[in-house]
N, C-alpha and C positions, 0 to 999 in steps of 0.2 A: 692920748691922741687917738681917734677915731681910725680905725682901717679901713680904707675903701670895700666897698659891698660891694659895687658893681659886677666883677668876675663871679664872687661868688652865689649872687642872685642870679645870674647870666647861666650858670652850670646847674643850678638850681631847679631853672625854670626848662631848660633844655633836659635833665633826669625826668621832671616830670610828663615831660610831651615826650620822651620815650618811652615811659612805663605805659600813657595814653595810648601810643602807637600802635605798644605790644596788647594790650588790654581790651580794647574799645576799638570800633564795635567786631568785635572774635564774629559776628555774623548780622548779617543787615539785608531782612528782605526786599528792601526797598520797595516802591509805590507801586501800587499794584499797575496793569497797562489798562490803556485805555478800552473805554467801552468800545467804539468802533473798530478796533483794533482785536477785540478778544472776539469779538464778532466772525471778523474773518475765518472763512473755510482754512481748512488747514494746509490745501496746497497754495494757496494764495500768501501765509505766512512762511511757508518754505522755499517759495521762489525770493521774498522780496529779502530774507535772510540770506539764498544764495549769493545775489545782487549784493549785498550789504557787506558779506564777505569777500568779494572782488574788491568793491570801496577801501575795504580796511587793510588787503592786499596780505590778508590771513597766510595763506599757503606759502607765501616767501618765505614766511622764519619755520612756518610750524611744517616744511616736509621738506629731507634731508634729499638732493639730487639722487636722482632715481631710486628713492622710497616710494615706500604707500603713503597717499595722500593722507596728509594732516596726523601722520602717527608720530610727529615731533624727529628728536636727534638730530637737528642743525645745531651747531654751535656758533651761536653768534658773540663774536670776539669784543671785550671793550677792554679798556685799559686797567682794569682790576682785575681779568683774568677770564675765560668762556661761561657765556651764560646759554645752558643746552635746554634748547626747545621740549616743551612737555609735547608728549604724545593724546590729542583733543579727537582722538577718536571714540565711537562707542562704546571698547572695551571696556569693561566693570573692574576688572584689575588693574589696569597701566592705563586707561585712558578716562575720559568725562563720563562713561556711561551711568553712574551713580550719580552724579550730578542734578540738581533741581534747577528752575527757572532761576530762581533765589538765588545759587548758587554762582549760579552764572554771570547774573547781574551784577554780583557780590564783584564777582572776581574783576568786571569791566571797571564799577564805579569806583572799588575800593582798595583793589589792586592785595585781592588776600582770598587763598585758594579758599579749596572747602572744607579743610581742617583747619580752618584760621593762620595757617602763616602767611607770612607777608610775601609778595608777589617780587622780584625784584621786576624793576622798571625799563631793564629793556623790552619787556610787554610791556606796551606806550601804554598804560594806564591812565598816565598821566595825563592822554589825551581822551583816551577810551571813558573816560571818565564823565565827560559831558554828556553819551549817545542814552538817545531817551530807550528807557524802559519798555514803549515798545519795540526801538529797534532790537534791543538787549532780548525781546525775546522773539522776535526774527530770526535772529542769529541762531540763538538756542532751537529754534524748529529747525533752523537748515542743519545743524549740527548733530541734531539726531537723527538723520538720516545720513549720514558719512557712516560706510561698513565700519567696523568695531575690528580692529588689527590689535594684536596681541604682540607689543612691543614694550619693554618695561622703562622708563625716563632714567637715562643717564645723571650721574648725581652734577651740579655744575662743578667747573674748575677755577672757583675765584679766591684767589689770595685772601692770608687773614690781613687783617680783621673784617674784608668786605664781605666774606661767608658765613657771618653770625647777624643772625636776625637782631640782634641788639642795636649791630651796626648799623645794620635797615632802618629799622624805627627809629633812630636819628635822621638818616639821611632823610626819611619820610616826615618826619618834625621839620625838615629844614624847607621841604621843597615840595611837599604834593601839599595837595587841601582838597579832597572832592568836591564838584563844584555839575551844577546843571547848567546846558545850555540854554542859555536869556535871549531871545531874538530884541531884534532891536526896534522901537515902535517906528521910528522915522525912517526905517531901509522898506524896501520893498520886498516884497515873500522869496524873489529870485536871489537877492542882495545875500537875507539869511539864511535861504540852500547853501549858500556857497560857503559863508560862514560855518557854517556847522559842520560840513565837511571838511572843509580845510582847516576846523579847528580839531573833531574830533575823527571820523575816521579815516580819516584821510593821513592823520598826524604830522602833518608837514611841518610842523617844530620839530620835531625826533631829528630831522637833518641842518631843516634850516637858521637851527638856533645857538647861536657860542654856548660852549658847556664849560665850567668852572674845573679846577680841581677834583672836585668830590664828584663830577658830574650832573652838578644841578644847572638848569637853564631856566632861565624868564620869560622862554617861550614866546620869545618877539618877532622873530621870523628876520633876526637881523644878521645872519648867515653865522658860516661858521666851519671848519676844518671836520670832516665826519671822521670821530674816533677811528683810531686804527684801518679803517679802508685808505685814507689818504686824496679823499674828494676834498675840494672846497665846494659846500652846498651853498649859493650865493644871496647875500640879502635879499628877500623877496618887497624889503621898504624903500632900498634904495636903486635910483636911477644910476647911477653910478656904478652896478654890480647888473642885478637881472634886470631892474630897465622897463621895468612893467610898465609902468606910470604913462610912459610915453605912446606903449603897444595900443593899437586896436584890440579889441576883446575880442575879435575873429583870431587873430596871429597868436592872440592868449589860448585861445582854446583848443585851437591847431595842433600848436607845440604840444598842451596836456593828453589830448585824444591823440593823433597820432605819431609825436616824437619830431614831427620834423614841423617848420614854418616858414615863411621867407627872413625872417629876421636870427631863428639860430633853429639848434639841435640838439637833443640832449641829449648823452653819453653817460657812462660809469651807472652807477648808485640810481639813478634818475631815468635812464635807459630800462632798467629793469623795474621799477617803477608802473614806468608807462604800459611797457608789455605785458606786464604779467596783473594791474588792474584798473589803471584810467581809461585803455582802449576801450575797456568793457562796460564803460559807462556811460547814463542814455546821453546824447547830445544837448537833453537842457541841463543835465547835470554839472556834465561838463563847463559847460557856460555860466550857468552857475557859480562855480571857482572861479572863471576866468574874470567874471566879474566881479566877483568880492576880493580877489587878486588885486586887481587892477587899481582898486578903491582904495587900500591901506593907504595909510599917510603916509608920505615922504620923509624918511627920514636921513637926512643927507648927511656923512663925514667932515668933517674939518680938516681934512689933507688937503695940502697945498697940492697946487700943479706941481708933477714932478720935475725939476730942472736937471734936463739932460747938460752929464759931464760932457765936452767936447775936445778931451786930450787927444793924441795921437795914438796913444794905446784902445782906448773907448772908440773910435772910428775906426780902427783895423779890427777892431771886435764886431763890430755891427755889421762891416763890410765881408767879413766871412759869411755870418749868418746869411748875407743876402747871394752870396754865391749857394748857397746852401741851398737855400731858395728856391733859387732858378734852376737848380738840376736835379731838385726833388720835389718842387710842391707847384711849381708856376705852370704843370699845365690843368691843374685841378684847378688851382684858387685862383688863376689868372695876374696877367702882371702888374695890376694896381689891387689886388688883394679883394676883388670884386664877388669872386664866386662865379658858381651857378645853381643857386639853391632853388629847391630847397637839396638836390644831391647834396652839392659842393658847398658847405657854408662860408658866405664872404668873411672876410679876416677884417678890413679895412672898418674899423668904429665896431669891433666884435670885442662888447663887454667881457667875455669868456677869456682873452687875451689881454684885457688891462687893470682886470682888479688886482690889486696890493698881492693877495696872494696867490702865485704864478704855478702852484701845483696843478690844476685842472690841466694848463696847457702843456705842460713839461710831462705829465703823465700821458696825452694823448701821443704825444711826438712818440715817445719811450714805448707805449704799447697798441698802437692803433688806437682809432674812433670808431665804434662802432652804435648807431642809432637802431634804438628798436625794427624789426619788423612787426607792422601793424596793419589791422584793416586797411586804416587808411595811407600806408606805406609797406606794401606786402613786397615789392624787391628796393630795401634801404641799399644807400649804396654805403659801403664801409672804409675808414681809409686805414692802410696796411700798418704794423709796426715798424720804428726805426733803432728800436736798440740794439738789433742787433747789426747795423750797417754805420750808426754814428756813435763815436765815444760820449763821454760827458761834457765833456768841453764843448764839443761839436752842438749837443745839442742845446745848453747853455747858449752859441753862440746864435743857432738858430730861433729859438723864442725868444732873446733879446731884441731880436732882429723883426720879428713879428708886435714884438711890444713898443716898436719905435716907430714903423713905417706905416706912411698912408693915413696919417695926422693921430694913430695911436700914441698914446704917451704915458708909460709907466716902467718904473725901473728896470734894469737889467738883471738877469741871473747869473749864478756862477756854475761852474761845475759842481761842487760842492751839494748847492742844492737838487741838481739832476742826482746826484750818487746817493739821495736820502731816500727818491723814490723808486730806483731802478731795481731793488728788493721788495718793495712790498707788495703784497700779495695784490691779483687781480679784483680779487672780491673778498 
């Protein structure tokens, strides 16, 4: 009788695309830049590099709060254990200063340092990977001119077996494949700005996209839970969640350049975002996104309307929350849940309070909202913390109570789920 092959050709074919992983290509100069590109004076390629490093929003992982710029040591936390930011400054010992254009490029498209190991992927690679060859060497001009700090990279702290490069070049079998940006012949030059960014340095999958077990994602922008911070980053395909669809590309572009719009505000993960590199970007850029935002296809859920319970337990629950309310929130957000945005954001039809998962708002009640200060919002107003004034229950009973009123309609919380968030870290 015949044994099935399948596993075994299955384990087969997966050794071989890890030996490939580990093997090929150990180094890839990739295409050279363009003519008009190499052309450029060289302050012209170090400005449009610095530019390109606000885009990609560099400086967030790679310098530790109150470090020298871009000498690394952030430890950025995933669920396999800290992945500690290299130090990308001009030092020749602990930093890129030996580094080539090659090298560089290497490391965006391919996700594999200068001595061939493999990169892991919280450097969005994955996205990094599409930025053309001239921006790849933008970058690299602006990057040689960052002073050179003498700071040596802390080794990471990720559990086995996710700390052996063997491990890597599977996960990289499974889930990357370098790939170039293709504009699209039928969009307009504005349409694939925005694409491009928002596909590559912009990396808005790294948040917006469900991560599996292992960590791999299909990069659809159909939201998703951000490992260990404890944001819900919200579907950017569905109306149902961010709601784009519906937006003017003016309120689109608003919210990405300065944090706040008349329709919402962005907080957590998103907040910091915005401050630290979408503010900095030109105004058709921005538009740019907002447009190619705007554009994605609709991709809608198959959940039913929630059918609210109407026991007398479940109405004395909702009727707390709404005392709640009224003695902590109704002179901000007013008594039909109206607002006055862009300060105050209206509650009333505020997708942030009725997607399925209720962390975003549980977490703002628990620790303050605070929206970037920006150009174009230089005194945000911020609303205060309540954990330390409402239990669990309390707060449980007050975003039930915001998920129910003012024709919102989506489940209720428990305490339970407030006691999962009231521990985890701010950032």
């Amino acid at each position: 009788m015949r044994k099935p092959v399948a596993i075994p050709l299955a384990i087969t074919v997966l050794l071989v695309a890890v030996g490939a992983g580990l093997l090929w290509p150990r180094h890839d100069a990739g295409p050279p830049p363009g003519a008009a590109f190499a052309a450029l004076p060289a302050a012209e390629k170090i400005a449009r590099g610095a530019y390109l490093a606000r885009a990609g929003d560099c400086m967030a992982c790679h310098t530790v709060r109150g470090g020298a710029p871009y000498a690394g040591g952030r430890a950025l936390q995933t669920p396999f254990g800290a992945v500690i930011a290299p130090n990308i400054t001009q030092d020749v010992a602990t930093g890129i200063g030996a580094w080539s254009a090659d090298d560089f490029w290497n490391a965006l498209h391919n996700g594999r340092s200068r001595d061939g190991r493999l990169l892991y992927p919280a450097f969005p690679y994955t996205s990094y990977t599409v930025i053309t060859r001239d921006d790849a060497d933008a970058l690299y001009a602006y990057f040689r001119t960052v002073p050179a700090v003498r700071q040596p990279n802390a080794p990471h702290r990720l559990r086995f077996p996710y700390n052996q490069q063997i491990a890597l070049a599977a996960w990289r079998a499974l889930y990357f494949h370098p790939a170039s940006f293709k504009p699209e012949p039928a969009q307009p030059a504005q349409w694939n700005r925005g694409a491009y960014l928002v596909q590559g340095l912009g990396h808005c999958s790294a948040c917006h996209s469900a991560r599996n077990a292992l960590g791999g994602s299909d990069d659809d922008l159909s939201g998703g839970l951000v490992p260990v911070l404890g944001w819900y980053a919200p579907a950017l395909t569905s109306d149902a969640e961010a709601g784009l669809g519906s937006w003017p590309v003016d309120d689109i572009a608003r919210l990405l350049h300065t944090g706040v719009s008349p329709r919402a505000t962005v907080f957590g993960p998103m907040a910091e975002v915005v401050r630290e590199s979408l503010q900095h970007l030109s105004a058709d850029d921005v538009r740019a996104m907002a447009v190619y935002l705007k554009s994605l296809p609709r991709a809608e859920g198959s959940e039913k309307p929630y059918k609210r319970v109407q026991t007398p337990e479940a109405l004395a629950f909702l009727q707390a929350g709404a005392r709640l309310y009224e003695k902590h929130c109704v002179d901000c957000h007013g008594a039909a849940g109206e607002g006055a945005p862009p300060a105050y954001p209206p509650l009333a039809g505020n997708r942030a309070l009725t997607m399925v998962d209720a962390a975003n708002p549980i977490r703002i009640v628990l620790n303050g909202g605070f929206p970037p200060g920006t150009h174009g919002n230089p005194r945000p107003y911020g609303m205060p913390p309540f954990s330390h004034v409402l239990g669990d229950v309390e707060v449980a009973q007050l975003v039930s109570y915001l998920r129910s009123a003012w024709g919102n309609n989506a489940p209720p919380v428990g305490g339970g789920d407030v006691n999962r968030y009231r521990s985890v870290p701010l950032e």
